[in-house]
N, C-alpha and C positions, 0 to 999 in steps of 0.2 A: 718277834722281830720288832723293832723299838722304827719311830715313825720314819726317822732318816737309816736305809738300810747299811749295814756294815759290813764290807767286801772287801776281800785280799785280792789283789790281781796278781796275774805271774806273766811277765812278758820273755821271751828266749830269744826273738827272731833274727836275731844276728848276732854281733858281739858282746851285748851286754845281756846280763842277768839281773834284771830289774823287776822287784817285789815294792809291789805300793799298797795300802790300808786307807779305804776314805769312809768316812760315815755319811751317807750323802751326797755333797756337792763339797764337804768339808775334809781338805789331806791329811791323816794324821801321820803317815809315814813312807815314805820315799827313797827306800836302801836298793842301793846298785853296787854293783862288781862287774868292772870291765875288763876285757883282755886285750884291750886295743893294744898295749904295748908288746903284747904278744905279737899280732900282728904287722906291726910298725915295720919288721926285718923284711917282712914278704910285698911291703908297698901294695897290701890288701888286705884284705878280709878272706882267712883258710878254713871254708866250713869245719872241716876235722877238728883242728885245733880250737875253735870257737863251741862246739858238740862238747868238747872234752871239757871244757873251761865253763859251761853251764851244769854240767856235772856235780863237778867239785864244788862249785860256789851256791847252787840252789839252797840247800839246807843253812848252809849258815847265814845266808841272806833273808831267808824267812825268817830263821829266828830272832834275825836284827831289829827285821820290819816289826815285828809283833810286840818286841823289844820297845821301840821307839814310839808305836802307837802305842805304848802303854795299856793292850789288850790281851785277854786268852785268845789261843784259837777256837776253843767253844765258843766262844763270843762273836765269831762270827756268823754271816746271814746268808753268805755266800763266796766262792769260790770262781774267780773269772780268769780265765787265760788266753791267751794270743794262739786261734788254732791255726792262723795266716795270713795273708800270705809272708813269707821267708824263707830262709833258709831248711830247708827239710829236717834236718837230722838237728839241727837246732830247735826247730819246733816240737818237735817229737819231744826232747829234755823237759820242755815247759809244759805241755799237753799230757805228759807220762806223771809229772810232779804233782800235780794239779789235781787229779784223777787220782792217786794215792790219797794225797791230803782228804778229796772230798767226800771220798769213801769213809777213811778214818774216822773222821770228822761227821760223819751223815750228812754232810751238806750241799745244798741243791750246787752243779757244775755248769760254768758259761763258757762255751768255747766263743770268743769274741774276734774281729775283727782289726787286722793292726792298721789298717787306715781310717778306720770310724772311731779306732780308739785317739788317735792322734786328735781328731776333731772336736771327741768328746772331753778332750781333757783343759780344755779350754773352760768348762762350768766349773770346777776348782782355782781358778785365775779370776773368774770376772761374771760367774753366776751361769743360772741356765739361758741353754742356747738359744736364742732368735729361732722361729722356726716360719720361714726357709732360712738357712744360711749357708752361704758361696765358701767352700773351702780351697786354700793353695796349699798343698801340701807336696813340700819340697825337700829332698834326701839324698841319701847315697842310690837308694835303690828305686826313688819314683819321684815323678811330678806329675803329679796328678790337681786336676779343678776339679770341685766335687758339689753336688748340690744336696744336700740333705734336708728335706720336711721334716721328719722324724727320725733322729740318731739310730733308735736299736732296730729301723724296718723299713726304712726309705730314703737309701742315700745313692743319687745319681751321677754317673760319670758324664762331666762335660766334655774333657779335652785329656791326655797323659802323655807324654814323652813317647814318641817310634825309636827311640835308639837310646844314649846317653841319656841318662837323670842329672839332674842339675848337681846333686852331691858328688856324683862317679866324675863328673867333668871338673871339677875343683881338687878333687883326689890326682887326677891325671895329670891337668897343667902343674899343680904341686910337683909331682914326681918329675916334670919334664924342668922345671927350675931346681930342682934338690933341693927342695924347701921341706919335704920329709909327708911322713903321713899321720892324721888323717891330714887333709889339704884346707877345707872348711874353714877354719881357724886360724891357719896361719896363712893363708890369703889376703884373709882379710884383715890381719894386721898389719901385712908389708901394704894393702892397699890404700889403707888409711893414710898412709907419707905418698903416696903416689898419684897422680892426674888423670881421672878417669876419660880423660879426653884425648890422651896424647897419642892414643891409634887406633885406629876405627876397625874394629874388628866385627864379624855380621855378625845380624841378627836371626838365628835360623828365625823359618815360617813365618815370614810376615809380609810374604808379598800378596796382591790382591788374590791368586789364585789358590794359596797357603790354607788349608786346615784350620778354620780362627782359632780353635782353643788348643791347640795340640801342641808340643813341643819338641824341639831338635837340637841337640847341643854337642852331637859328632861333629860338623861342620865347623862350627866353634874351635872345637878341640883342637881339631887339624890346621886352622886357620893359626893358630896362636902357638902350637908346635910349629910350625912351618917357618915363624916371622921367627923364630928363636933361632931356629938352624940357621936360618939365615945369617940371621947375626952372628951367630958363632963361626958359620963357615968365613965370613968376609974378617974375621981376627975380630970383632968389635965388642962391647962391652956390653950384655946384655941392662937393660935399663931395667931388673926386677920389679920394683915398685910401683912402675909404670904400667908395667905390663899385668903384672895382679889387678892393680885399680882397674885399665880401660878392659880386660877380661871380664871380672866379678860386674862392671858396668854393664858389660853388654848381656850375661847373664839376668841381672834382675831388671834392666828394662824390660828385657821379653816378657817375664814371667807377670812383673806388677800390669802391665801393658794388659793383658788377655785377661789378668783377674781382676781388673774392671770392666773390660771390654762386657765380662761374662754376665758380673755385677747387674751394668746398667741392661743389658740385652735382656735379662730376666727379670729384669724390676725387683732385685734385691739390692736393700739398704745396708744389710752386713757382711764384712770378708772376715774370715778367721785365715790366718798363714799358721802351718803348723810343719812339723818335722826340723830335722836337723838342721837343717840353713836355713830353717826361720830366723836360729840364732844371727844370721850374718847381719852386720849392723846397719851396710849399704840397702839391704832389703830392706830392713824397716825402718828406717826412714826414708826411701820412696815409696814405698806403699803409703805410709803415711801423708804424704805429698800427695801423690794424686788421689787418694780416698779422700781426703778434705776439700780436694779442686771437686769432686765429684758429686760430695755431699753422703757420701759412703763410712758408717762405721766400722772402724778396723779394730777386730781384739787379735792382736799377740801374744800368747800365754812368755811369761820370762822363761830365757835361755836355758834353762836345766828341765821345765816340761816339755820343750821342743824334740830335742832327741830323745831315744827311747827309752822308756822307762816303763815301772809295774803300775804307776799312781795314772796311767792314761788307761789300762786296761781294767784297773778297779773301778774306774769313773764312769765306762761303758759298762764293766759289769751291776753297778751300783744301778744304775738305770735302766737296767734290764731289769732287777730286783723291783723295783721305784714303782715302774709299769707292767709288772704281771708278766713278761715275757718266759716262754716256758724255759728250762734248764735245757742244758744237754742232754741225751744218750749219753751209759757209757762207753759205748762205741766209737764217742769222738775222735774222729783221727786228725793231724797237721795238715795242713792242703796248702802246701808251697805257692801257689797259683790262686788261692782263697779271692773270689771278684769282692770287688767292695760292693758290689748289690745284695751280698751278704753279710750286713752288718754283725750278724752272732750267726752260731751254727745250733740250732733250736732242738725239740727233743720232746719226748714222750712225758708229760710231768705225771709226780704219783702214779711211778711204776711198780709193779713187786719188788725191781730194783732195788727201788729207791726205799719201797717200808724194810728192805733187808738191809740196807746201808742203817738208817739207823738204827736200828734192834745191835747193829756190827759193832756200833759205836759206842753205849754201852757199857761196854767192856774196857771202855778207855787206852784206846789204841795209841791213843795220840798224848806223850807226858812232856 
């Protein structure tokens, strides 16, 4: 193994099929296949339909990735994938692939973590992580604050969403404007021409007797669906623009609001924001606002390692590699429910297994 180790990741856990290649800290390759447009009809995300579509795309997305990193698969050091949390039967696709390859392959397997991955993939943007460092990590399916000492073995929940995640609530006001799906995106475009001021819609959890870190954006939902009937019922003209802007506002107040709140409370100097609506652009630029009021350094990895991808799971698998972390079992299985207290799911290293895997390999399984 060459000093910076060299790691295929496979990410499944919802609707994209995302295979990333990093040598280190350094991305050589980053190929996804989405089915979001599959989804688009159903105004969600259809485990079955998304299971099927990681399927069909896995192989020839590795071969892209390998392709583009300009590597053998003999060349690599290791094999890391997303064993959770997500979607089950999704997971299984990328955990079932993964387990093939590393067998094939004789190479050591990392069932990793898809919210430590998120966090880790930030050391390919802007170098290795701070350690402590305060993570927000914001999505369709979680908001979560996160405190990590050490990426692959200590990373602590502060606060997480009881109801809506911040992405599920962007998805839904979308759908209740027929502005389409995903919502994310095109929110914050009509938001951008519109007045984040022009209706006070709340702030879940922020009163003095509120949960400090925790998050609530049902109330939200409801509040901002309601003001729309409204206006619909009374014949008037719904003011879209308006209504995205002062929504997505009251959305990333909260969130920037508590990931400093968390920052200063534990005497950490650095926030990373990671997931999906990191990308949103009202976020980061108030995060960047009040992290400079604060004295707080803010890394945002750019918009395409924010949503899901394989180059966030190769990046934790890398640094499992980096620090001796042991492989998986190959017993690994998906755990839909995966706690982020479990940054990787760990393993017997130098098992008979494993000197059978490669003796297997050999024979050159893998052309």
């Amino acid at each position: 193994m060459a000093d910076e180790p060299l790691v295929l990741g496979i990410e499944t856990s919802c609707d994209e099929t995302g295979v990333g290649i990093v040598r280190g800290t350094t991305l050589l390759a980053d190929a996804i296949a989405s089915s979001v447009d599959e989804h688009a009809r159903f105004g969600g995300v259809v485990p079955e339909v998304a299971s099927r579509a990681h399927l069909e795309a896995m192989v020839p997305t590795i071969d892209r990735a390998l392709k583009e990193a300009g590597v053998s698969a003999r060349d690599l050091d290791g094999i890391a994938v997303t064993a959770g949390p997500g979607l089950a039967g999704a997971l299984l696709v990328g955990v079932s692939a993964a387990k093939a390859y590393a067998y094939a392959l004789g190479k050591p397997l990392y069932g990793v973590n898809h919210l430590a991955s998120h966090i880790c993939v930030d050391q390919l943007e802007h170098g290795a992580l701070p350690e402590p460092t305060m993570a927000l990590l914001v999505s369709g399916g979680h908001s979560s604050l996160l405190l990590s000492t050490d990426i692959t073995s200590d990373v602590r929940p502060m606060g997480s969403t009881i109801d809506d995640a911040a992405g599920e609530a962007f998805d839904k006001i979308a759908r209740v404007l027929d502005l389409g799906f995903p919502g994310g995106p095109v929110i914050d475009r009509y938001a951008r021409e519109g007045d984040p001021g022009a209706i006070a819609f709340p702030r879940g959890l922020t009163g003095p007797r509120d949960p400090v870190y925790d998050f609530s954006f049902s109330g939200l939902k409801t509040a901002v669906a309601r003001w729309i009937e409204a206006k619909r019922a009374a014949g008037e003209e719904v003011p879209v623009r308006d209504v995205a802007a002062s929504f997505q506002e009251a959305v990333v107040d909260v969130l920037t609001r508590k990931a400093v709140r968390a920052c200063r409370d534990e005497g950490v100097d650095h926030l990373m924001i990671g997931g999906g609506v990191a990308a949103n652009s009202r976020l980061r630029a108030l995060a960047q606002e009040r992290c400079e009021a604060a004295g707080i350094r803010l890394r945002v990895p750019r918009p395409k390692l924010c949503t899901d991808n394989g180059a966030m799971v190769a990046s934790l698998g890398a640094e499992m590699v980096a620090r001796g972390r042991a492989a998986s079992d190959w017993d690994l299985s998906a755990d839909s429910s995966l706690p982020v207290t479990d940054p990787h799911v760990p393993g017997i290293a130098h098992t008979h297994a494993h000197d059978h895997v490669h003796e297997v390999s050999k024979e050159n399984l893998y052309s």
